[in-house]
DSSP file (Angstrom, degrees, kcal/mol; ACC not computed):
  #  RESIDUE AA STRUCTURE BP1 BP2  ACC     N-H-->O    O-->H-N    N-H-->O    O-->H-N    TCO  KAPPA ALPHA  PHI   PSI    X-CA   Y-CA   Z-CA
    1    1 A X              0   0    0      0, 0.0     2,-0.1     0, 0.0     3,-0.0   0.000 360.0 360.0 360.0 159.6  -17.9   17.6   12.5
    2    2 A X     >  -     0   0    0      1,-0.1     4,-0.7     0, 0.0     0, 0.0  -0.324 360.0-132.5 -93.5 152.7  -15.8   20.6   11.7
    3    3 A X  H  > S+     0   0    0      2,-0.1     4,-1.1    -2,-0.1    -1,-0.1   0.860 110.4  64.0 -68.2 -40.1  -13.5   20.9    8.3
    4    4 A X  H >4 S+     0   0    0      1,-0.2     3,-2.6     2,-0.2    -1,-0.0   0.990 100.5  61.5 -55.9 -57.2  -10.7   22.1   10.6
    5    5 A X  H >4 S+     0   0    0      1,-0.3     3,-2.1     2,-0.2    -1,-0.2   0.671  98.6  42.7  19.2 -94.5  -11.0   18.7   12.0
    6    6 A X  H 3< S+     0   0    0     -4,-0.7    -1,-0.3     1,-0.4    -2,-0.2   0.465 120.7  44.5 -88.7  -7.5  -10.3   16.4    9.6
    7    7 A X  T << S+     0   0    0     -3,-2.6    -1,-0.4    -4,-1.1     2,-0.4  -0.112  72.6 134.2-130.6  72.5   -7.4   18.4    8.4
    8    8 A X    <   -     0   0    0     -3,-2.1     2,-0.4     1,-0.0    -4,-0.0  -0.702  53.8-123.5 -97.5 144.5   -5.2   19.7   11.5
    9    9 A X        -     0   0    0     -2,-0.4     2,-0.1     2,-0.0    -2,-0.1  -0.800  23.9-150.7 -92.4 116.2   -2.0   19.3   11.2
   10   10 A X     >  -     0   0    0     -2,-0.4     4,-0.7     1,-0.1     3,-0.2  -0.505  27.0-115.9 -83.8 166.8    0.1   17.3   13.7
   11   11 A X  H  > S+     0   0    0      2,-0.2     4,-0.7     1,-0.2    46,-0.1   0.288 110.1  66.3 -88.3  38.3    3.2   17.7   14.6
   12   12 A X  H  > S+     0   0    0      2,-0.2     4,-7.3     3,-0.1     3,-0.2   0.816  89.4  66.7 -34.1 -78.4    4.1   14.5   13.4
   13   13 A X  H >> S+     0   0    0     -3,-0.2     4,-1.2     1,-0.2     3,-1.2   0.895 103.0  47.2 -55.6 -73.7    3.4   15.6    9.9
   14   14 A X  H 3X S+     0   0    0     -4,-0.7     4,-0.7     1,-0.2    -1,-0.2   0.668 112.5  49.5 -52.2 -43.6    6.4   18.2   10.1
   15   15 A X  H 3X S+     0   0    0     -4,-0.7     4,-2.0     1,-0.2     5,-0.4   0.875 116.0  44.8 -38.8 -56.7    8.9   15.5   11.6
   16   16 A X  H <X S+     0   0    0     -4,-7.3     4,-2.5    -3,-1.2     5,-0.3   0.992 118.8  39.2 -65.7 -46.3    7.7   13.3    8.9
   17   17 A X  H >X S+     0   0    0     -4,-1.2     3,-3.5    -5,-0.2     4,-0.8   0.688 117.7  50.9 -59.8-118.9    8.0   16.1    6.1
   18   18 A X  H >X S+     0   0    0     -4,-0.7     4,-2.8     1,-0.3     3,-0.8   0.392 115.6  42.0  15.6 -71.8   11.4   17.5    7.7
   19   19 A X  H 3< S+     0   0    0     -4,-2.0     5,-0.3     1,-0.3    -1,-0.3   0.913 111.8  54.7 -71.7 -39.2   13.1   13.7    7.8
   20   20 A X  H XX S+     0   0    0     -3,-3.5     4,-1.0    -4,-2.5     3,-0.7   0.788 115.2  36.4 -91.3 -16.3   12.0   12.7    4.4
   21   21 A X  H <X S+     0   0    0     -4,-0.8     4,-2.7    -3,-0.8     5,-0.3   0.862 108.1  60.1 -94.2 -23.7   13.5   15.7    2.6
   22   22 A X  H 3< S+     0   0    0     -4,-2.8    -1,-0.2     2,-0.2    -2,-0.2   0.051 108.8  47.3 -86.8  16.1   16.3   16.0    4.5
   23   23 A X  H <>>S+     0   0    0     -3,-0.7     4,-3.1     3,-0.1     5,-0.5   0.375 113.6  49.2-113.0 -45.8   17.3   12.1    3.2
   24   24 A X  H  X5S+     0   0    0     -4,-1.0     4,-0.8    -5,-0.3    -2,-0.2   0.852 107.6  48.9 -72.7 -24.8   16.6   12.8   -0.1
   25   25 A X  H  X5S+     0   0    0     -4,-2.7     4,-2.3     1,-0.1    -1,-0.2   0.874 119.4  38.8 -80.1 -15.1   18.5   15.8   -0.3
   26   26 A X  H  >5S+     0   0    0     -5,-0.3     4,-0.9     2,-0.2    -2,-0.2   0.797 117.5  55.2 -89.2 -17.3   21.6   14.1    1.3
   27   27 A X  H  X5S+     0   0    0     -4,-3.1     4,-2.0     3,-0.1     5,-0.2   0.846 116.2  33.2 -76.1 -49.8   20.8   10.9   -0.6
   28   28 A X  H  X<S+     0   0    0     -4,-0.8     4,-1.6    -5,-0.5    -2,-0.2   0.989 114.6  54.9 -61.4 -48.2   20.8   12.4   -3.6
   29   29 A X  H  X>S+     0   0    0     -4,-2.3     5,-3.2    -5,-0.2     4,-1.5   0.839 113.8  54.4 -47.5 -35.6   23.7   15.3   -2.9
   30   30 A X  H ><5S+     0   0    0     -4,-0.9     3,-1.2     2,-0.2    -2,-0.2   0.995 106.4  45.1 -63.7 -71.6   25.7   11.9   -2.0
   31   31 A X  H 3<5S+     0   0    0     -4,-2.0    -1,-0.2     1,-0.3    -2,-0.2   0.702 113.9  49.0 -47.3 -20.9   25.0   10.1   -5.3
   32   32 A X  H 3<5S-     0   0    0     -4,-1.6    -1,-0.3    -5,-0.2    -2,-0.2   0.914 117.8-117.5 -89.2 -40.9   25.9   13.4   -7.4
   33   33 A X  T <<5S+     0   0    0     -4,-1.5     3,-0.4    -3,-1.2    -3,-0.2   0.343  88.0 110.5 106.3   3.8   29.2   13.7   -5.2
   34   34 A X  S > <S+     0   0    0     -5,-3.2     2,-1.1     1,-0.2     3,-0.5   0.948  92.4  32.9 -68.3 -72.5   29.0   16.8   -3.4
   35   35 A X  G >  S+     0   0    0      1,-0.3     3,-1.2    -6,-0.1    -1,-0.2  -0.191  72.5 130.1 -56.1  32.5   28.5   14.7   -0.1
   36   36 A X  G 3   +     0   0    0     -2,-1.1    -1,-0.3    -3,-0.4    -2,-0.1   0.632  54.9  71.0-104.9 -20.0   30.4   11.9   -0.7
   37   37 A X  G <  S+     0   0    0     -3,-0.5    -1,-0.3    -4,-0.1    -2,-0.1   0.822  79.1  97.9 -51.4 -15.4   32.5   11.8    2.8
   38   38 A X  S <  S-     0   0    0     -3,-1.2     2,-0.1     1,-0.1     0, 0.0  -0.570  77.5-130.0 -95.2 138.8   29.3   10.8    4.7
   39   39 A X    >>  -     0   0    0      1,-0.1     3,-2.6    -2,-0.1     4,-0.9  -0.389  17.2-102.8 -82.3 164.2   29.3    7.3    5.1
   40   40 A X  H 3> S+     0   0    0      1,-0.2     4,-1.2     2,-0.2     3,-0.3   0.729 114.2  69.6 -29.8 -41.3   26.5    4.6    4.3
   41   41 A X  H 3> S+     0   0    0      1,-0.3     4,-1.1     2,-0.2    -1,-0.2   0.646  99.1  48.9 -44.9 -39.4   25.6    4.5    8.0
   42   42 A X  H <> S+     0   0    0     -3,-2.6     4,-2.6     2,-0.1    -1,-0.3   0.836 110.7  43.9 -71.5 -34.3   24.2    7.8    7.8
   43   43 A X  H  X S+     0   0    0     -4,-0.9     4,-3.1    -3,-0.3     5,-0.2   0.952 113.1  52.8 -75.2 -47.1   22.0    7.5    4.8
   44   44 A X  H >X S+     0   0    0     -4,-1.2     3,-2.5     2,-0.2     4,-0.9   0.891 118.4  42.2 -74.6-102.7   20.6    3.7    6.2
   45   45 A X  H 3X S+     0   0    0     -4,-1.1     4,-1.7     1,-0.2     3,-0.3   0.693 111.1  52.9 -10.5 -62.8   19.8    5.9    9.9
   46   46 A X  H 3X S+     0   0    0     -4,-2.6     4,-2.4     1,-0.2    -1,-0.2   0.951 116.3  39.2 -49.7 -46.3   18.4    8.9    8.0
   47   47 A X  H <X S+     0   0    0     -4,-3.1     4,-1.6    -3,-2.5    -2,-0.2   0.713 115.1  51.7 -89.8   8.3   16.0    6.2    6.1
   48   48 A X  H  X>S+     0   0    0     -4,-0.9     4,-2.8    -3,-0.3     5,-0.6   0.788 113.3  50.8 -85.7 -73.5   15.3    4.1    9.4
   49   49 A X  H  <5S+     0   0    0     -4,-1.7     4,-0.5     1,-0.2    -2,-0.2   0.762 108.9  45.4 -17.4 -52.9   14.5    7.4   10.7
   50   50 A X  H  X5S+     0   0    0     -4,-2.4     4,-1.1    -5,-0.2     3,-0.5   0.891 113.6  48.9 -92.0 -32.7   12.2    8.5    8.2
   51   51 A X  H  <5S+     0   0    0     -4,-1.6    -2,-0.2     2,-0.2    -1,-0.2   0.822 104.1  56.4   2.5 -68.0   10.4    5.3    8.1
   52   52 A X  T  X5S+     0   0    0     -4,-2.8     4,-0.6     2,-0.2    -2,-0.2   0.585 112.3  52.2 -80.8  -6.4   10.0    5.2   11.9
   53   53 A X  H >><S+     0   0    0     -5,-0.6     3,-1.5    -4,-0.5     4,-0.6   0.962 109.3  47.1 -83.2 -85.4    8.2    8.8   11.1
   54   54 A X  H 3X S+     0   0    0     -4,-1.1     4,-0.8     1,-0.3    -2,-0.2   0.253 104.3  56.0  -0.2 -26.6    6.2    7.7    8.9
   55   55 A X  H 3> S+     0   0    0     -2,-0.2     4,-2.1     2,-0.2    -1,-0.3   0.713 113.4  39.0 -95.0 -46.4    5.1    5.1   10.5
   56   56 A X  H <X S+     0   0    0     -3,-1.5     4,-0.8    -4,-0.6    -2,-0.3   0.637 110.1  64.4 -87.9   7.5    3.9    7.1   13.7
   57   57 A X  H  X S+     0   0    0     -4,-0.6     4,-1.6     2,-0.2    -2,-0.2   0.950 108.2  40.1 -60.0 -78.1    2.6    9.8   11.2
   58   58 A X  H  X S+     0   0    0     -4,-0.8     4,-0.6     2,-0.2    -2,-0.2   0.512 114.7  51.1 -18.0 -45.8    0.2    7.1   10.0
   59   59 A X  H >< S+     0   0    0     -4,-2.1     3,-4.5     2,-0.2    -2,-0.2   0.918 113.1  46.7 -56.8-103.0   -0.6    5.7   13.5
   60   60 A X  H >< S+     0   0    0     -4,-0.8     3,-0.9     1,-0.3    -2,-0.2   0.416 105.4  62.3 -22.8 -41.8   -1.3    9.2   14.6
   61   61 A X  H 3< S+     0   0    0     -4,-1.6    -1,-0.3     1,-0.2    -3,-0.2   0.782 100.7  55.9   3.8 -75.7   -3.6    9.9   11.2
   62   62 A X  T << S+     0   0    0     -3,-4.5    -1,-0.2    -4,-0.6    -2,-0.2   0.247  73.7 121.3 -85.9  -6.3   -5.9    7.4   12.1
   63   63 A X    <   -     0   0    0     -3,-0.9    -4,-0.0     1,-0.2    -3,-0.0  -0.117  48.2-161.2 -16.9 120.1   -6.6    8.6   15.3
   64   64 A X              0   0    0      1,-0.1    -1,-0.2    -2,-0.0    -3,-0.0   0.931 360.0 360.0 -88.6 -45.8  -10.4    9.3   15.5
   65   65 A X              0   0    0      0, 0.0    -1,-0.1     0, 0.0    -2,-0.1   0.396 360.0 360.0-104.7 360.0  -10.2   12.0   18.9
């Protein structure tokens, strides 16, 4: 079995990367006050979102082929 293998990069992993900084910077931007028009609704979507990445990020992982 190869090296490249066992760490190729899906594109999953960017989806997951991408969604999970992009909640933390608007969760956080929110809490300081810059963002503070955007409602709860968004933030609670943004972390269902990154979750539900995360979760097929993980699936996808564990893929053997």
């Amino acid at each position: 079995m190869s090296k490249y293998n066992s760490f190729r990069q899906s594109r999953f992993t960017y989806f997951f990367v991408a969604s999970l900084l992009l909640t933390l910077v608007v969760y956080i931007l929110r809490g300081i006050g810059t963002l503070s028009f955007i409602p709860g609704g968004l933030i609670l979507i943004l972390i269902a979102l990154s979750i539900i990445t995360g979760l097929i990020y993980a699936i996808d992982k564990t893929k053997r082929f």
